[in-house]
N, C-alpha and C positions, 0 to 999 in steps of 0.2 A: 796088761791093762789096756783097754778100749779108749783110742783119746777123738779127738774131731781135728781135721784135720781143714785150713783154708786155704784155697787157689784164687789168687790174685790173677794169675799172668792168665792171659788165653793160650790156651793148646788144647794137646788132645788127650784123653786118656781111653785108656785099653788095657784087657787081660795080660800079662804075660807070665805062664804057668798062673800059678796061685798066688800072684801078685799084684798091685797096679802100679802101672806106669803112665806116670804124666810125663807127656812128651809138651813143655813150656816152650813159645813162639815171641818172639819180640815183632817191634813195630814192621820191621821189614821183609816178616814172613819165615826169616830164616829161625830153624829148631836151637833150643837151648839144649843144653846139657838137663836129661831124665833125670825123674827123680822116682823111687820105687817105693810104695810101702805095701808092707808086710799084710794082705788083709784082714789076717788074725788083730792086728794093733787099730782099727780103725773102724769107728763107731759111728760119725757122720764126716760129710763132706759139705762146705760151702762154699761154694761156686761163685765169685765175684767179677768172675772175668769170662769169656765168650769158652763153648769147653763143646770141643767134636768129642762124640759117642757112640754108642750102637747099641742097638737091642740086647746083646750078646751079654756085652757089658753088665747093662741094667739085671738081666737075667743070675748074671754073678754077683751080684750085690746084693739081692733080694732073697739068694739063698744064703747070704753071711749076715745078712740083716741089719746092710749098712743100707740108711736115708742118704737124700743126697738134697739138699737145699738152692736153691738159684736164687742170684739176686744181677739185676740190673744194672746200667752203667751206674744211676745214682744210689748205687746202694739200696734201694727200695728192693722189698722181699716180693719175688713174683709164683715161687711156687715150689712144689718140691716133689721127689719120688717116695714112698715109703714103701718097703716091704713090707710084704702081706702079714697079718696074723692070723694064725693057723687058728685060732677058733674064731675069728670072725669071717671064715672065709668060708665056700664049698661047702659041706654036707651039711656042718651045725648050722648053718644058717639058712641053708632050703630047710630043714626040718622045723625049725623054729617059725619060719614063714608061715609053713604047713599047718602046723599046729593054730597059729593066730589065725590064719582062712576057715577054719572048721570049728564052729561053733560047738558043738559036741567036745571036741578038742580042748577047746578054751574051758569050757565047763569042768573040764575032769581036773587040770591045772589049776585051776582054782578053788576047787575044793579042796585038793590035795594041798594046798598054801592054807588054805586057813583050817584044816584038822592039825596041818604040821602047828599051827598059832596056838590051838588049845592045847595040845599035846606037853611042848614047851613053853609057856607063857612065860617062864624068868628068861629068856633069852631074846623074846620081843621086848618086853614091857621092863626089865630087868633094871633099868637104869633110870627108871621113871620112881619118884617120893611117892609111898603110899600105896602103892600093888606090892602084894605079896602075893 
């Protein structure tokens, strides 16, 4: 099961194998004792404390489809990473653009939306008093 996971301390986190490892920092620079999780077990990250990264990183989280949240000294939400979804991203979505640029395009769409309307009218109107 997927849980969230919160980082207080500043440090750094990084790959290791198919892992992450936070590497926590105390006030005088020196490393803490790691800490690993699993990244099958881990569904978001919030980030409350200063957190060294890398591309690389980000690159492995976004393919396990962990977010990563950040928040500032006072606790205030400053922003986040989301991995991508796969249909709102690349091809369905230049097509979809495509289609709304081309008037002709748009035309054929919507016709076909409202032949689909007459076609099945209980499942527009279905829940409305009074249409049958």
């Amino acid at each position: 099961m997927k849980k969230s996971f919160y980082l207080f301390n500043p440090g750094r986190l990084s790959r290791k194998d198919n892992t992450l490892c936070f590497q926590p920092i105390d006030e005088d620079g020196n490393d803490l004792q790691p800490r690993y999780l699993p990244i099958e077990t881990v569904d978001n990250l919030y980030c409350f404390g200063s957190l060294d990264a890398n591309s690389a990183l980000y690159n492995f989280l976004g393919k396990h489809q962990v977010a990563v949240h950040f928040f500032d000294f006072y606790e205030h939400y400053t922003g986040s990473f989301m991995p991508k979804e796969y249909l709102l991203a690349g091809k369905m979505q230049v097509e979809q653009t495509r289609h709304y640029l081309s008037e002709k395009k748009r035309q054929i769409l919507a016709r076909k939306f409202v032949e689909g309307a007459f076609e099945e009218p209980g499942l527009l109107f279905g829940s409305w008093q009074g249409c049958e």
